[in-house]
C-alpha positions, 0 to 999 in steps of 0.5 A, spaced: 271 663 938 277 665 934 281 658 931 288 660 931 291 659 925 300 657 924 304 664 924 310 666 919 316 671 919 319 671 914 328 671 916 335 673 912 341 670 915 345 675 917 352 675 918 353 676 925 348 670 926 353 665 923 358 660 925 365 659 923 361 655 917 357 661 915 351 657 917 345 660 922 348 658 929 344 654 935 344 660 939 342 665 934 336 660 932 334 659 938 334 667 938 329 667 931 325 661 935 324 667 941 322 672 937 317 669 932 314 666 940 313 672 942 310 676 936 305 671 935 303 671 943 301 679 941 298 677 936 293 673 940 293 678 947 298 673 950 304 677 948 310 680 953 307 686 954 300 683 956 303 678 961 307 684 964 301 687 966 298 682 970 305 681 974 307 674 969 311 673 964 313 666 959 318 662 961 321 656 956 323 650 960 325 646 954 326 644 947 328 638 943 329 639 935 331 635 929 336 639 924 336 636 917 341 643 914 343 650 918 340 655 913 346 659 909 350 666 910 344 671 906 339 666 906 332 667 906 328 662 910 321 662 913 320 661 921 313 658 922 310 656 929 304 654 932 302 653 939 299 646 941 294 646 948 298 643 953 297 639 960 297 642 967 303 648 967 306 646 960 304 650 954 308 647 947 309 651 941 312 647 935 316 651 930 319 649 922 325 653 918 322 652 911 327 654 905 326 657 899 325 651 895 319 649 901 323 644 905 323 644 911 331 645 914 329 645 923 324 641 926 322 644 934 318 643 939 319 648 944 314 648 951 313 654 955 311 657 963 308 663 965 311 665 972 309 669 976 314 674 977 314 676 984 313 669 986 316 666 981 311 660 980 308 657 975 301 659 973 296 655 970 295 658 963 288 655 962 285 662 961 288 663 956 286 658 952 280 660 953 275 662 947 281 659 942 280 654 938 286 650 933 286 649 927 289 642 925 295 645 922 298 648 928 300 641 930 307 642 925 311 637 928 310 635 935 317 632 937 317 628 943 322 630 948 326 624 952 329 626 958 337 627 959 340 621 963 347 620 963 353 620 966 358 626 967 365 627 968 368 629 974 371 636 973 367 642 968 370 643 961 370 650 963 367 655 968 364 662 967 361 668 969 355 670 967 355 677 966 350 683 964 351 681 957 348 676 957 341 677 960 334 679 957 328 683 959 326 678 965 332 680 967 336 672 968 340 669 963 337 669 956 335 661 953 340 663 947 346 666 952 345 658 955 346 654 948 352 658 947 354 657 954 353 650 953 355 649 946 362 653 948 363 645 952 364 642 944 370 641 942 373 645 935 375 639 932 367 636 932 365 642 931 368 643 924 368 636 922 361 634 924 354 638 925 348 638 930 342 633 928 339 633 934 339 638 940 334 638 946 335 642 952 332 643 960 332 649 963 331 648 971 333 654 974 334 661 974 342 664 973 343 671 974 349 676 974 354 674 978 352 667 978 358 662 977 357 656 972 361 651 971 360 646 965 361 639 965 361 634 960 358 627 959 354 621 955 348 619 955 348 610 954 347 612 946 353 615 946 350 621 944 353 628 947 351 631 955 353 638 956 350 642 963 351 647 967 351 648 974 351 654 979 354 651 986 351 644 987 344 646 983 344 644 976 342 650 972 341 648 964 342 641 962 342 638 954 343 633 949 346 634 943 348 628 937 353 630 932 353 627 924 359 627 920 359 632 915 358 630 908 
């Protein structure tokens, strides 16, 4: 029996990952949280390559995080994650961005699928499992995700084609390429006069090169932000964001 234990990868915020306020960006985070996903999934034999050879691969369905600070311009910080096992389809993964000082700056809780590729289906992930043990560290934070109900204004912010930039090696659009998407929807006066503290997303349905998305806006019975993006009359990704004024 292996017990799985909580993997680190060590991360320099580089210039190119920043916003105008030379802090790691949304996008850019979600892309770190990608990468350590899949090098840890390697290690355990459930990598991209594994999956590839059983016609699978991971797909993330949704996140919810808390954001205490953006880590700065050349910072060194250590990404941590950990998979918890799951229900039914769902496989859930928390991850922490931990400073130099040992404080921890991002809480998220991410949850995964293994599709199936020709068929596009989820796959029951219980084998995988099998044979594993947790270790009682791999709980890292377990946020609870709230589902996004709210109303939407009538006409899109903007609209976009998604374009070959912006997919992965499964051949749709990137989960980051979608936060930036969305994020695109805020206006520059919120974004430079308030930070994200927290962020939740859902991704329901596949978009593609060529595919036309239309982003509305809206807000939730908190006030909290809404952002979607829509491809025709099917809803593609959907997100709920809370601002803080800086300090």
């Amino acid at each position: 029996m292996i017990t799985i234990e909580p993997y680190d990868m060590p991360a320099r915020v580089n210039s190119y990952q920043t916003d105008s306020r030379c802090r790691l960006s949304l996008p850019s985070l979600f892309q770190l949280f990608q990468e350590i996903a899949y090098r840890h999934a390697e290690t355990l034999n459930w990598g991209w390559e594994q999956l590839r050879e059983k016609n699978q691969f991971w797909a993330l369905t949704r996140v919810v995080m808390e954001i205490d600070r953006m880590p700065l311009w050349n910072e060194e910080v250590i990404i941590r994650t950990a998979p918890r096992k799951g229900e039914g389809v769902m496989a859930p993964r928390d991850l922490l961005v931990i400073d130099s000082e040992g404080k921890i700056c991002v809480r998220c809780t991410s949850f995964w699928i293994i599709m199936d590729i020709s068929e596009r289906k989820p796959v029951m992930p219980d084998r995988f499992f099998e044979g594993f043990n947790f270790s009682e560290a791999c709980d890292l934070c377990s946020l609870t995700f709230r589902k996004i109900r709210g109303d939407f204004d009538g006409e899109p912010v903007y609209s976009r084609n998604v374009h070959y930039s912006s997919l992965d090696m499964n051949n749709h659009v990137n989960n980051s390429a979608y936060v930036r998407f969305l994020v695109d929807g805020l206006e520059k006066e919120e974004i430079e006069e308030n930070r994200i503290s927290q962020f939740q997303i859902v991704f329901q349905q596949e978009a593609g090169e060529g595919d036309r998305l239309d982003i509305y806006r809206g807000q939730d019975k908190n006030g909290d932000i809404l952002l979607k993006a829509d491809e025709g009359v099917n809803s593609v990704v959907s997100s709920r964001i809370v601002l803080e004024p800086l300090s």
